[in-house]
N, C-alpha and C positions, 0 to 999 in steps of 0.2 A: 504494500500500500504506500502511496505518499501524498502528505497534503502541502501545498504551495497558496503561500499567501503572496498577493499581489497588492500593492501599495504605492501611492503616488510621494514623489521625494521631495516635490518643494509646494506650490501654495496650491497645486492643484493645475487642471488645463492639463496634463503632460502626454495624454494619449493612452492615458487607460482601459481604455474602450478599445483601442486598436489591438493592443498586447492583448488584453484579454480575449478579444476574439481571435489571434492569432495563436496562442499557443491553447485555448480551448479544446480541442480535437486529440490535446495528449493526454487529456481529462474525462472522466466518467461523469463527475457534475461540478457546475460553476454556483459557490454560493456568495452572495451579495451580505456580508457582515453590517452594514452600520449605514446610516444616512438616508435621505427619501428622495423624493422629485428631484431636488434640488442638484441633483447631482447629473448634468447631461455629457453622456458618452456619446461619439458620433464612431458609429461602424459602417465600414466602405466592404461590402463581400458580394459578387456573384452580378453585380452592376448596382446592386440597391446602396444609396446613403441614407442608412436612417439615424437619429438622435432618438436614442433611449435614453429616458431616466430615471424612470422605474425598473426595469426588467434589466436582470443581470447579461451581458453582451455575449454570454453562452447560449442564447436561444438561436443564436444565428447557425448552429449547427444540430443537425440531426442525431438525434439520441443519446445527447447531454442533457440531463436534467440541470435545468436553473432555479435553483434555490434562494427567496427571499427571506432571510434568517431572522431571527426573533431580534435582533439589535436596531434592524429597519424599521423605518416607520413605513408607512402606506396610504398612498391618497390613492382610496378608489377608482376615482374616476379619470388619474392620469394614468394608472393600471390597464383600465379595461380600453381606453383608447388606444395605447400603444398595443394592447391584444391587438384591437378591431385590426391597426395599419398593417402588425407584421402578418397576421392570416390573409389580410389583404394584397401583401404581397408576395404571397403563396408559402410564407416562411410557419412548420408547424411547432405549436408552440405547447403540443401535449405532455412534453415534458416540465415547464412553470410548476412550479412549487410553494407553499407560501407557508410560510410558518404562523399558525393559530397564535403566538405569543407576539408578534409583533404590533407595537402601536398602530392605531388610525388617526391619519390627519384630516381634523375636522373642518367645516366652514368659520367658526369661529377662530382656530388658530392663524390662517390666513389675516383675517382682520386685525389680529391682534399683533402679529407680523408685521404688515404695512403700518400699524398705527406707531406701535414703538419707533420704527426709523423713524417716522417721519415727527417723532415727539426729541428724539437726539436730535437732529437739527443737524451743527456740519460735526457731529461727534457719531455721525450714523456708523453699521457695521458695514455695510454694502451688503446684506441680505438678499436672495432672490425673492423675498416674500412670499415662500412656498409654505409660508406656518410649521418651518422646521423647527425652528428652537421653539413655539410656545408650544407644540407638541412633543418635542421632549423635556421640558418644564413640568408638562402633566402626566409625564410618566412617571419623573423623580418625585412629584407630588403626591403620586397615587391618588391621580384624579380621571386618569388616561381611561381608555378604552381601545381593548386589544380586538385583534382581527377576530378570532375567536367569537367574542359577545356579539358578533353581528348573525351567528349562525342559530340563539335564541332570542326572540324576539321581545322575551319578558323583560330578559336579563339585559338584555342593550337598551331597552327604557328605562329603566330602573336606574344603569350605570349615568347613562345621559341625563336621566333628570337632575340628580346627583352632582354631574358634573356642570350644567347649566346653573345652579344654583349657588357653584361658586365662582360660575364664568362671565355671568347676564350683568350681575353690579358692576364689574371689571371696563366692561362693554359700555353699557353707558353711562356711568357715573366716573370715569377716569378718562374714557376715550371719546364720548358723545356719541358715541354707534349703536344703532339695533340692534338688538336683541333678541335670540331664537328661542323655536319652543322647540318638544320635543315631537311633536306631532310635525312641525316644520323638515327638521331633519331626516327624521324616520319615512318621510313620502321620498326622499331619493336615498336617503343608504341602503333601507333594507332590501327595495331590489336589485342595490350593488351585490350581497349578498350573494343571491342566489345565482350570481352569473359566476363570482368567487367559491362559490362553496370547493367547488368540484378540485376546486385547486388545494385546497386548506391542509396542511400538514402536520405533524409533531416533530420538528426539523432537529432537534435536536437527535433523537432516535434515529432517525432517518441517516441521518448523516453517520452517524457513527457504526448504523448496521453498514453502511457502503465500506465504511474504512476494517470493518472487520469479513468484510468478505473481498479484502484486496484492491478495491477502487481506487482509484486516486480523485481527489477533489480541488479545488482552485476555489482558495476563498478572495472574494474581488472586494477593495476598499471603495471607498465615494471619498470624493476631494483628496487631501493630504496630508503628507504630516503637520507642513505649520500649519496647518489650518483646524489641528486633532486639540479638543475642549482642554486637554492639560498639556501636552506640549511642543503646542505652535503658539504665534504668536498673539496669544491671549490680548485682550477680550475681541479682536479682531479674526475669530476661528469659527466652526461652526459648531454644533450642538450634541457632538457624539465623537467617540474614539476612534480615527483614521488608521491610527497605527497598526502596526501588525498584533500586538494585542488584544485589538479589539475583536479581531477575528476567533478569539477563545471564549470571551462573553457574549458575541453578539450571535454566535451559531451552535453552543453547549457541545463542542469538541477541544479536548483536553490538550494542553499545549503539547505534551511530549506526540502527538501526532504529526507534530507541524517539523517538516526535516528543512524548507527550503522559503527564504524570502525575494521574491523578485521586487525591486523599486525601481517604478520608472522616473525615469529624468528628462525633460524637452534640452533640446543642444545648448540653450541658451536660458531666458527668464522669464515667464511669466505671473501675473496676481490681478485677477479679481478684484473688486472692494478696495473696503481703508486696510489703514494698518502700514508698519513700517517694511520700505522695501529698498535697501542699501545701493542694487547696481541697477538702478530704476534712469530708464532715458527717456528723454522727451520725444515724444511723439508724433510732435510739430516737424521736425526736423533728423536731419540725420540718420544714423543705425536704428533709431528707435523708429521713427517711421519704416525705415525699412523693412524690421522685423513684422510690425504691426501689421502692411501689407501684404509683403510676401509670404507671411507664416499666416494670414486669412485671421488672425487672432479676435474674434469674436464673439464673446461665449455662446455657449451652445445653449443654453436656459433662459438666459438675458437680451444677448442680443449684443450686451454692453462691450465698447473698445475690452481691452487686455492691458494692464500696464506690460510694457515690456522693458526688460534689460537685460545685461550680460549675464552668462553662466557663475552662479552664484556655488564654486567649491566647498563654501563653509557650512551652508545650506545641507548640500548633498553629506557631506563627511555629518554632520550631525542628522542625517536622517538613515545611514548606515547602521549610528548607535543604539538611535533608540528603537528600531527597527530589526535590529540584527540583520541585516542586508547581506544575503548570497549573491546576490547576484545583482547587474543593473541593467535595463535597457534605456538607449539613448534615443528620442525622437526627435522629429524635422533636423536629423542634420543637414539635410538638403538645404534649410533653408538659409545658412549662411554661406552660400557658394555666394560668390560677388563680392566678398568682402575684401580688401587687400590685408587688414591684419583681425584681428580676434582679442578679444582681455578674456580673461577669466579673473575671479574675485577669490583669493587666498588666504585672505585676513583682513581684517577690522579694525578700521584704529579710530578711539574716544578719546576726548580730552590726555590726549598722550600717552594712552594706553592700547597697547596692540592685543587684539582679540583672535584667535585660530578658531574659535568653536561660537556657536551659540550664545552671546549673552545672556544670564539668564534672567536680567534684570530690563525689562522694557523698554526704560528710559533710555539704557544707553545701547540698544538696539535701532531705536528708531532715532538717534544720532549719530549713529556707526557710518561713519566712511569708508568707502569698499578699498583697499590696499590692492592692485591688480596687477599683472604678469599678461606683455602681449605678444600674441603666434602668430606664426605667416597665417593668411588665409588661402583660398582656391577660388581659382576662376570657373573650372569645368563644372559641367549638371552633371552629380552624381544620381539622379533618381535612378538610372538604368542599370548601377549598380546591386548587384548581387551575392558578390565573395567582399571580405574585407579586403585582400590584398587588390583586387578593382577601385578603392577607393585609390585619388591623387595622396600622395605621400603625404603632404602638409593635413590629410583631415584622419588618416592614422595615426599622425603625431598627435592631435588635440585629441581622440579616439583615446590613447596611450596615457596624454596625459592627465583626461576625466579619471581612469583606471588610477592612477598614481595617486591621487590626488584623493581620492574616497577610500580607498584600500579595499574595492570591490571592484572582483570583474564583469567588465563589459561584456556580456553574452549575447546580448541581441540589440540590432543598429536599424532604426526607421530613417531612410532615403526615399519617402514620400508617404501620401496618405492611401494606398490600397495592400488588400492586404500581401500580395507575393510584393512587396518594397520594400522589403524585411530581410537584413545579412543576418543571418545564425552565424554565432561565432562561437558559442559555447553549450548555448541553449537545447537540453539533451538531457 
């Protein structure tokens, strides 16, 4: 048996969606540990580009079970519409899995979502307003409602009323917003239900009968490490454990299971949202606009630009540690063909203090000046690339020395967005 956690290394964006549907097929099932909607993977296979953010990016192959694990949350209705698309485009999706234990995201959490940002004012988080975090709020609360309670009908009004009664005052007496009943709700969940039942699992069982009958499993993260509730770059993160950690509470398979950590990397930087981002380029102008463009950096949930900037090494080296990092894969190296030279960011220097790792103090995080080291670039398009030794020498050297530089090796290299644009270097 083996299980492989898959994890993104710096603020998220890095191509996790592609990885994972790319080495999916050496897997028996893909389970989705932690995060909800809010998490969009764009997978390129067979001609279709779809943008999942529900459904873990294993359903794009046949006779992998995809597992949404009890540490996910779940909105209904952004569920069954990505069902509706992928049977739509002939992709069968009778393997979906959902684990009875995980949260539902309700109508109310959305609004209470978009109200907090927009009550920060410019101290916002940059949220998708997918009512992540006040639905994992009510789960720490034990006010939540799990997938589970939607399958009796007493018992999910009962939980809802319950939970309405500590949500309604919230609503309009803090926010000035309406206020739901339970009769309100219950006319569109409960026949979200019965279109879910079929799917409804005990995943943690499940998962663990696979790993004792020899499967091998691939548990998939949403966003990344800085972006993981304890440690990324706090209060600027999202609502759940990115880490490779979390993939032990959020799917009830026991770490000594786990032999292999894959962490993707994009060739260079990108973040989402607020929050401090050390080798961050302007966008108006220069490399940064060029990233911006030629890398399409868009989020896939939002819509919203990408900050971009350079490859951030001290990022990656501290996402190795807390991670335990076997392995790494590198994406869009393609997109810094053009460049005449390259930096990479090696350390950090604060009020005259030089930093190699993570500060773990905020303040002098979001003051850090990136310390950098600059490589030759390459002219040529490598997307056509397939072996490493096809890549031009100068993008083996920065190849060589992301490797050097993290103390993880390089096993698999993305040279564009479909999925055979992928060098296996170690990956096996």
């Amino acid at each position: 048996m083996s299980a492989t956690v898959l994890v993104g290394s710096q603020w998220g964006d890095e191509g996790k969606g592609k990885v994972t549907d790319l080495v999916s097929g050496d897997f028996d099932c893909v389970c989705r540990y932690q995060g909800g909607a809010n998490a969009g993977h764009t997978v390129i296979a067979n001609g279709h580009k779809l943008a999942l953010h529900q459904i873990p990016s294993g359903v794009m192959y046949d006779g992998v079970l995809s597992v949404i694990g009890n540490g996910c949350i779940v909105d209904p209705s952004v569920m069954l519409e990505e069902l509706d698309t992928l049977q739509g485009q002939g992709i069968d999706c009778a393997g979906l899995r959902v684990s009875g234990n995980a949260h539902i995201v309700m109508p109310y959490h959305k609004d209470l979502d978009g109200a907090h940002e927009k009550k920060l004012g410019k101290n916002l988080i940059g949220t998708t307003k997918r009512g992540v975090g006040p639905c994992y709020m009510d789960k720490m609360n034990r006010t939540g409602l799990r997938v589970q309670d939607m399958l009796d009908e007493k018992i999910f009004r009962e939980k809802l009323e319950a939970a309405l009664e500590y949500t309604n005052p919230i609503l309009e007496k803090v926010y000035e917003l309406p206020t739901y009943t339970v009769e309100q709700i219950c006319e569109t969940y409960l026949p979200y239900a019965e279109r879910i039942r079929p799917y409804i699992i005990e995943s943690s069982k499940l998962l663990n009968e696979l790993l004792a009958d020899g499967k091998n499993i691939l548990f998939e993260g949403a966003q990344a490490t800085m972006l993981d509730i304890d440690h990324g770059t706090y209060p600027f993160v999202t609502s759940s454990n990115c880490t490779a950690g979390g993939a032990v509470t959020g799917s009830g398979v026991g770490p000594t299971n786990i032999d292999r950590v894959l962490g993707i990397a994009k060739a260079y930087l990108t973040r989402v949202g607020s929050g401090p981002f050390p080798t961050e380029l302007s966008e108006d102008a220069g490399v940064g606009k060029y990233l911006l463009e030629k890398g399409h950096e868009y989020g896939v949930t939002t819509g919203r630009k990408r900050r971009c900037g350079w490859y951030d090494a001290v990022v990656v080296n501290y996402a190795a540690r807390v991670n335990g990092l076997t392995d790494l894969a590198i994406t869009k190296l393609d997109v810094l063909g053009g460049l005449d030279t390259i930096k990479i960011c090696t350390a950090y220097e604060c009020d005259g203090v030089e930093y190699t790792t993570v500060p773990e103090h905020q303040s002098v995080f979001y003051h850090a000046k990136p310390k950098y080291i600059e490589v030759p670039g390459w002219q040529e398009d490598i997307s056509g690339c397939r072996s490493f030794y096809d890549l031009p020498r100068e993008a083996k050297d920065y190849i060589d020395l992301i490797e050097q530089l993290s103390g993880v090796r390089v096993s698999l290299i993305a040279v564009g967005p479909d999925r055979e644009q992928t060098i296996n270097r170690h990956w096996k």
